[in-house]
DOMINU-990602 format. One record per residue (C-alpha): z, y, x. Coordinates in steps of 0.02 Angstrom, whole numbers, plus 50000, padded with zeros to 5 digits. Example, Ala and Ser with C-alpha at 12.3 -4.5 7.8 and 13.67 -1.06 7.14 Angstrom:
! DOMINU-990602
503904977550615
503574994750684
END
This chain:
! DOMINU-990602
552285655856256
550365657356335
549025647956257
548385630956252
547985624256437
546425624156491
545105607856525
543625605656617
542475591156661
542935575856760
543325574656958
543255559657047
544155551857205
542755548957330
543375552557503
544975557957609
545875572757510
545935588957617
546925602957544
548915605757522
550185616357456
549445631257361
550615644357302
549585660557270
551145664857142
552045672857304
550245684757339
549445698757237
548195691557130
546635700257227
546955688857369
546515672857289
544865673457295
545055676757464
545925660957471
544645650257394
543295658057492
544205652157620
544505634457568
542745631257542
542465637457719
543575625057770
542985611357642
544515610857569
544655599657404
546395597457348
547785610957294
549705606457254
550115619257144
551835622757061
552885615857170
554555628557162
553975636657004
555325632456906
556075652056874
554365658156845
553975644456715
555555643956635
556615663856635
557905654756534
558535639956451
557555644256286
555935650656359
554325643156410
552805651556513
551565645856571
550245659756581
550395661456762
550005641356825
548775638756676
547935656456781
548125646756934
547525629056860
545835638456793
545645648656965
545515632357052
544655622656947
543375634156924
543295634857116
543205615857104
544755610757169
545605595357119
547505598057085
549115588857119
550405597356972
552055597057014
553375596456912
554045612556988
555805603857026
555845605557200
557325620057179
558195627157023
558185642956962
559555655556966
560045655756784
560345637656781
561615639956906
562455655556812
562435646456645
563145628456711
564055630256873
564485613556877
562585610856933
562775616657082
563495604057235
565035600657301
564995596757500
565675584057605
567235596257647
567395597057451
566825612957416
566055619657264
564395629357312
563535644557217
561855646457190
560525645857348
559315636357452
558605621957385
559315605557376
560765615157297
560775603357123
562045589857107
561105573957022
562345568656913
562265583656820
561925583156653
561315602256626
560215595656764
559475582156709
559185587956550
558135602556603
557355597456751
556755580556629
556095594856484
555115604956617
554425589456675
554005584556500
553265602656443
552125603456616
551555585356570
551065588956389
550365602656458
549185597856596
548905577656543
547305575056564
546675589356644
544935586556730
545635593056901
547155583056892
547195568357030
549075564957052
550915571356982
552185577457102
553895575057060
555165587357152
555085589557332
555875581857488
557315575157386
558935575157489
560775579957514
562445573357430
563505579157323
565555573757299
566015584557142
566735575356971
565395572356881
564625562357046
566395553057045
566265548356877
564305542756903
564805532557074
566045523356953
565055518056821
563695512656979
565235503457045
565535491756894
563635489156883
563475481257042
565015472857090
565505469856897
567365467856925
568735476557031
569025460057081
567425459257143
567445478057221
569095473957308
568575459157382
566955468457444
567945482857505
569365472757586
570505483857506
572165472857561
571705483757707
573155497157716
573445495057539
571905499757457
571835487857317
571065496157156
572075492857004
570955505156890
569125512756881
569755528956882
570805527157015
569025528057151
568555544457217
567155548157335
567315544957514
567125562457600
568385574657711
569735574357559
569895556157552
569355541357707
568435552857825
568935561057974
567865569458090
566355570057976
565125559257868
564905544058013
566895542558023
567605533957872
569165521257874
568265511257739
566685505557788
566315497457616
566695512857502
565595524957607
564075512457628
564035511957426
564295530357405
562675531757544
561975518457423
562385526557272
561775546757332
560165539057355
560135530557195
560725545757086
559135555657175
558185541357117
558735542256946
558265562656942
556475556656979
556285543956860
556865554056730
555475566156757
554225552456793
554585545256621
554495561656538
552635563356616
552235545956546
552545552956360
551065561256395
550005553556534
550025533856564
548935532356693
549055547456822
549645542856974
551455551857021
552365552557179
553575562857275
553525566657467
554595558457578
555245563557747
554775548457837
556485540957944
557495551857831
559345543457836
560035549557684
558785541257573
558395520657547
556635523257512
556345502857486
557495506557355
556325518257299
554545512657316
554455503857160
554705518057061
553125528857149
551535523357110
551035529057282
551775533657449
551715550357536
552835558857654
552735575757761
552615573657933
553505587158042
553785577958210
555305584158334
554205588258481
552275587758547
552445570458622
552965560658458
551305552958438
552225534558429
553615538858333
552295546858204
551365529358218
553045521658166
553205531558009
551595532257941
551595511957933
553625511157862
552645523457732
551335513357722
552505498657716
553165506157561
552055498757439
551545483157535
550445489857641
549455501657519
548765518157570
549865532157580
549475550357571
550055564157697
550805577257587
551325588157719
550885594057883
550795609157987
549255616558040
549965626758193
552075627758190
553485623658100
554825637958074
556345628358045
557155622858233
557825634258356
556025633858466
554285632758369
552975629358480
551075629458396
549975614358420
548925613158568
547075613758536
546355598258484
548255590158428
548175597458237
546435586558232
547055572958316
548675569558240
547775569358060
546555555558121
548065545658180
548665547957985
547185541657922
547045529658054
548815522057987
548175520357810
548175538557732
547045543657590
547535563257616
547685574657738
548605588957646
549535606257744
551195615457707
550395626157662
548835636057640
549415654257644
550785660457758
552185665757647
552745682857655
554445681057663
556195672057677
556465657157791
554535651057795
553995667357828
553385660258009
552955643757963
551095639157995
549715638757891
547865638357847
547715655857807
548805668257923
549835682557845
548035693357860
546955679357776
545775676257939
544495664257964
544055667958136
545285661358227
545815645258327
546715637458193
545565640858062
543945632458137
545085617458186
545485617457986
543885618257964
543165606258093
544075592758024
543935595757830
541665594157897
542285578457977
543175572657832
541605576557721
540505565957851
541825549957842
541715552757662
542295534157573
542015524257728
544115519457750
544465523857570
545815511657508
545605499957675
547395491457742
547845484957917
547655466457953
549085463958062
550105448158112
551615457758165
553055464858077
554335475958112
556085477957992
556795490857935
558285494357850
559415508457777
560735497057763
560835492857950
560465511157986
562015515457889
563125499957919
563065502058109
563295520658112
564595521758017
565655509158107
567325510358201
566545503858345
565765496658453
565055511058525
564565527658464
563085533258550
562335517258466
560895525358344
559775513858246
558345524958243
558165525358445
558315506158448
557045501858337
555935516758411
556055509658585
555435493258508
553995501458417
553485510658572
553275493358659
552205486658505
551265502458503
550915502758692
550175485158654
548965491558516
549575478958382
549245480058230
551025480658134
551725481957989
553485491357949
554155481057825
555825479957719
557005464257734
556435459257588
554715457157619
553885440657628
553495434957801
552485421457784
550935430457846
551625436858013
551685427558177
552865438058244
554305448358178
555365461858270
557065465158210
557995477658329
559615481358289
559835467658112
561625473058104
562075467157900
561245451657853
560825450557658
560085437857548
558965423657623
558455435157768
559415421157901
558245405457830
556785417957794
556595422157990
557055402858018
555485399857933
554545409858059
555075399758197
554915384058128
553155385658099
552835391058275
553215409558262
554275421158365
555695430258325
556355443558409
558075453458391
559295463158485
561315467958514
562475468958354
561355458058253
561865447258098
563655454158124
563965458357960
563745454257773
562925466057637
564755472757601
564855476357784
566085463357797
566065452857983
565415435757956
567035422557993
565865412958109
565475414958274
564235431558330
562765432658274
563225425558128
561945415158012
560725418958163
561635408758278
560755391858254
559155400058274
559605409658433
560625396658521
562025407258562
563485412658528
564095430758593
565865428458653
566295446558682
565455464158676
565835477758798
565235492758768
565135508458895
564835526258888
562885530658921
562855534459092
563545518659135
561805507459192
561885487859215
560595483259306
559745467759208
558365455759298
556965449259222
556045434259240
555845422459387
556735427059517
554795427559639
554145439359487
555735448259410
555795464259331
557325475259364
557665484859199
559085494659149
560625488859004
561765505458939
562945505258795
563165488258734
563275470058838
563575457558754
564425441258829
563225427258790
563535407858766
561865400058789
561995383958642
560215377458690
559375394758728
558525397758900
559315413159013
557675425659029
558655438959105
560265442359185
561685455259187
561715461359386
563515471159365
565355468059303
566435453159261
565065445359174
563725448259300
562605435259328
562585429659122
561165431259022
560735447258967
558925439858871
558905422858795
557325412758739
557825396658613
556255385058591
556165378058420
555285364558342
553215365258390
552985378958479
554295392958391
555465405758484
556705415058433
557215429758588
558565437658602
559205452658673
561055456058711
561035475458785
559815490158769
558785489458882
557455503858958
555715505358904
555105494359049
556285480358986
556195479758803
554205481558859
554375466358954
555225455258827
553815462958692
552345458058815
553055439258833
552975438458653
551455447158614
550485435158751
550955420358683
550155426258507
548695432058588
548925449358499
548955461158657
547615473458602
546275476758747
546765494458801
548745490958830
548485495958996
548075513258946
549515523758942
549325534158757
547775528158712
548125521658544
547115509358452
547145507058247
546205496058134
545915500357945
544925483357841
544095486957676
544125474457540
542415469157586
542985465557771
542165479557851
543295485157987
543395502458072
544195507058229
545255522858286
545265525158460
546585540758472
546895548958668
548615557458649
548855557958844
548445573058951
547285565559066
545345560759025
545145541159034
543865528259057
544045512958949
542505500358923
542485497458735
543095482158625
541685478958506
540155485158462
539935498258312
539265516458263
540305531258282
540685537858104
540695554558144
539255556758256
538325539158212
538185534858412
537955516358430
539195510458562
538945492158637
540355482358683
540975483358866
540095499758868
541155512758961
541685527958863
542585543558941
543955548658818
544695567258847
546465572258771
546495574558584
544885562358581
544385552258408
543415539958424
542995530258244
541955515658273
541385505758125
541305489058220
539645478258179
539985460658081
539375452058260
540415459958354
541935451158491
END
């Protein structure tokens, strides 16, 4: 056991944290000073330290040491660093696996792992709990307190299931919980269906290749059982980090702790989990270059999180990733940009994965701050460094600032999962490209939006966008009602309100409780394999827009609605494809029974946004993205963010001083933006 930890004078949180994942355990200890030259180079402030220290802290089930991250804690301290401790959770260590074997998962196909990788520890363990709680409890009563200190972090990138007994017996006991009786879970599971009725607790196993699947995790012949088990996997991950959240509160009650989420990650609710993290933060590790929407999307669902509080980026690469078949780095000028666009969407850090390149195993490749040979004279490097100076000059200008918008955009796991996992209609159906498709229309538009669960409250939003609402729970029906009726729009899509939160079909006519609002009634669904295009027309016939519907068509009954767009193909050619039902003074509720292409679902979006007034003045601008962060005081500040390839001219919105160069732009004044361009224009309280 190493002695008492050390403690040094007080830090405090006065701009953007720059920094990220700091593991100088995996280098000799000569090159960390290196390192922290470095840093300050790149005006680097903030370390995560300890992330997957667990073997190294703890040899065996008996033994504690610390002397290596209290070395590390004083190193960076001393270089005046302030430190996010983690709980060093983020993978277990090989003994724990040796001495319990029942810690270690059991797959979908049923099979018992051994030790390896990472997410390789079944939650429902009790070894596992136990110890991964006690670490979290000795590093707490450890470092509680520290001057350094600025945030706990709880595991890493939680994720994975696991089907093995002791999960069984856990999903049972979460079973009576929420549906009380197996009265109550038969009826939910409409288990008169090929003879499923559940006479005994015991008698429920998990839903994986052994028992109702076929085909793999999306192809289940009980609907019902599998969307719990989802429900329940992310709920027993939950329970691992509250256990080691509560064990830090023994010892620190006001620290902020958190864990890093993977953004559109399916496995894991994270509205069920928000309440449990005193702040957001996710690592963002987009599929290709051109994900600069998508990227939009997910930092406000994080943001969305904790109604609309600032998040932090926990993770991001500086150059390349090293985990997909092709790596490519970032092109000068997108590392820079991509971190504004964080901020931009409400993030309080910018942090890396990580700051040295590791030496070996699978991240051997994966970018970083610091190359395998520690230089500072490369590309990468001064771009680190160019933006940690800018950071410095923004200072606390955003710091804690939220986005005023008046449109919302739902999302839900339970959808995601419910319509995924269904027999039908069609396959290729994937939630995630839906509701993108719809974002990239809002986006395009430069609204501000929210991401929001469907539970939020929507009284404050003029609009709300709900692509793909396949299970209906709670109040959500008279909620959106509301909207309308006090002159809002509504707007929703194909294989909405079909289902209830048991994933049970409504016995009422499609789209369920959203009928009345709608003013339809869809009388059949076809649905077609994806290179199968119905041509759908838009609009007046002396101003249509031709777009294209694949995969679903629904068969609509107008009951009141107005036909906005027609079906051009098939038997039901001719039928509305887009329906508009006026309600009340001045409310709409649109409808949209196919998917359509971008041009469409932008078409439908623009009709919308017009009415509201809320088309943002650079929608014309193909990739120029526009983002608004509003202190308390009212102060707002603008991102303009160029993500397209071409230089553009766009006269400006509103009058304000560049933050980072303190320009003075006029409004109307003509600006040239180049790709990978920031502009950040703290707009002047007379301004349009």
């Amino acid at each position: 056991m190493s002695s008492a930890a050390p403690h040094l004078g007080d830090r405090v949180h006065d701009k953007i944290l720059y920094g990220g994942d700091y593991n100088p355990e995996q280098w000799p200890r000569t090159v960390w000073d290196d390192d922290l030259t470095a840093f300050k180079l790149a005006h680097i402030d903030t370390l995560t330290v300890g992330v997957f220290d667990w073997s190294l802290l703890q040899p065996d089930e008996q033994t504690y040491d610390f002397s290596l991250l209290d070395e590390v804690v004083q190193t960076t301290t001393s270089a005046g660093k302030r430190l996010v401790i983690a709980t060093a959770t983020g993978a277990m260590p090989p003994w724990l696996a040796h001495q319990y074997p029942e810690v270690c998962r059991t797959d979908f196909e049923g099979r018992r792992h051994v030790y390896g990788q990472r997410h390789n520890a079944c939650p429902s363990s009790p070894a596992f709990r136990r110890l991964s709680a006690a670490l979290a409890d000795r590093i707490a009563q450890r470092y509680a307190g520290h001057s350094s200190l600025v945030a706990w972090h709880v595991g890493n990138e939680y994720g994975g299931a696991c089907y093995c007994d002791h999960c069984a017996a856990a999903f049972r006991l979460w079973l009576r919980e929420h549906h009380g009786s197996l009265d109550a879970l038969n009826h939910a599971w409409n288990t008169t269906f090929w003879s499923h009725r559940f006479t005994d607790w015991e008698q429920i196993v998990p839903p994986n290749a052994l028992s109702e699947h076929w085909r793999g995790p999306n192809h289940t012949a009980f609907q019902g059982i599998t969307l719990d088990y989802m429900r329940f996997t992310s709920d027993a991950m939950l329970a691992n980090f509250v256990d080691e959240k509560a064990a830090i509160r023994r010892h620190d009650a006001t620290t902020p702790v958190t864990t890093n989420f993977m953004g559109m990650y399916r496995p894991i609710d994270y509205h069920r989990w928000a309440e449990h993290l005193d702040f957001a933060s996710w690592d963002n590790y987009p599929p290709d270059e051109r994900s600069h929407a998508r990227m939009a999307l997910t930092h406000d669902l994080m943001r969305g999180l904790k109604d609309g509080a600032p998040f932090w980026l926990m993770e991001q690469t500086p150059t390349m990733t090293a985990s997909r078949d092709v790596n490519p780095v970032k092109r000068p000028g997108v590392m820079r940009l991509w971190s504004w666009q964080s901020v931009a969407h409400g993030a309080d850090a910018v942090l890396f994965f990580q700051m040295r390149q590791s030496r070996g195993a699978c991240e051997k490749y994966h970018g970083a701050v610091l190359d395998h040979a520690g230089r500072t004279d490369n590309r990468s490097f001064r771009e680190v460094a160019k933006l940690g100076e800018e950071l410095d000059r923004l200072g606390d200008a955003v710091l804690g600032a939220r986005t005023p918008a008046r449109v919302a955009l739902l999302f839900d796991w339970d959808s995601w999962w419910a319509a995924e996992i269904s027999d039908g209609p069609n396959r290729h159906v994937r939630y995630q490209e839906v509701v993108m498709a719809y974002h990239r229309a809002l986006w395009q538009a430069n609204v501000a939006l929210d991401v929001i669960p469907v539970t939020a409250d929507l009284s404050g939003y003029d609009v709300v966008v709900a692509p793909l609402l396949h299970m209906l729970k709670g109040d959500l029906a008279q909620r959106l009602e509301r909207v309308v009726a006090r002159s809002g729009s509504v707007l929703s899509t194909f294989l909405s309100g079909r289902v209830d939160e048991h994933d049970n079909a409504f016995l009422a006519d499609v789209p369920g409780p959203l009928a009345g609002m709608f003013g339809l009634r869809v009388e059949e669904t076809d649905a077609q394999p994806p290179d199968v295009v119905n041509p759908v027309r838009l609009g007046d016939p002396d101003e249509s827009v031709v777009s294209e519907g694949r995969l679903i068509f629904e068969v609509v009954i107008p009951q009141g609605a107005e036909v906005m767009g027609t079906y051009g193909a098939d038997f039901y050619a001719g039928t509305p494809a887009v329906t508009r039902n006026r309600v009340g003074d001045g409310g709409e509720a649109w409808y949209v029974a196919t998917s359509l292409d971008d041009d469409g679902v932008g078409w439908v979006v623009g009709r919308i946004l017009r009415r509201h007034g809320l088309v943002g003045p650079y929608a014309d601008v193909e990739d120029l993205e526009l983002a608004v962060r509003e202190g308390n005081d009212g102060t707002r500040t603008a991102f303009l963010l160029h993500h397209g390839r071409e230089a553009v001219d766009v006269a400006l919105h509103a009058t304000g001083t560049d933050l980072l160069t303190g320009e003075e732009y006029a409004h109307g004044q003509t600006v040239r933006m180049e790709p990978t361009d920031v502009l950040i224009l703290r707009e002047h309280a007379d301004s349009p």
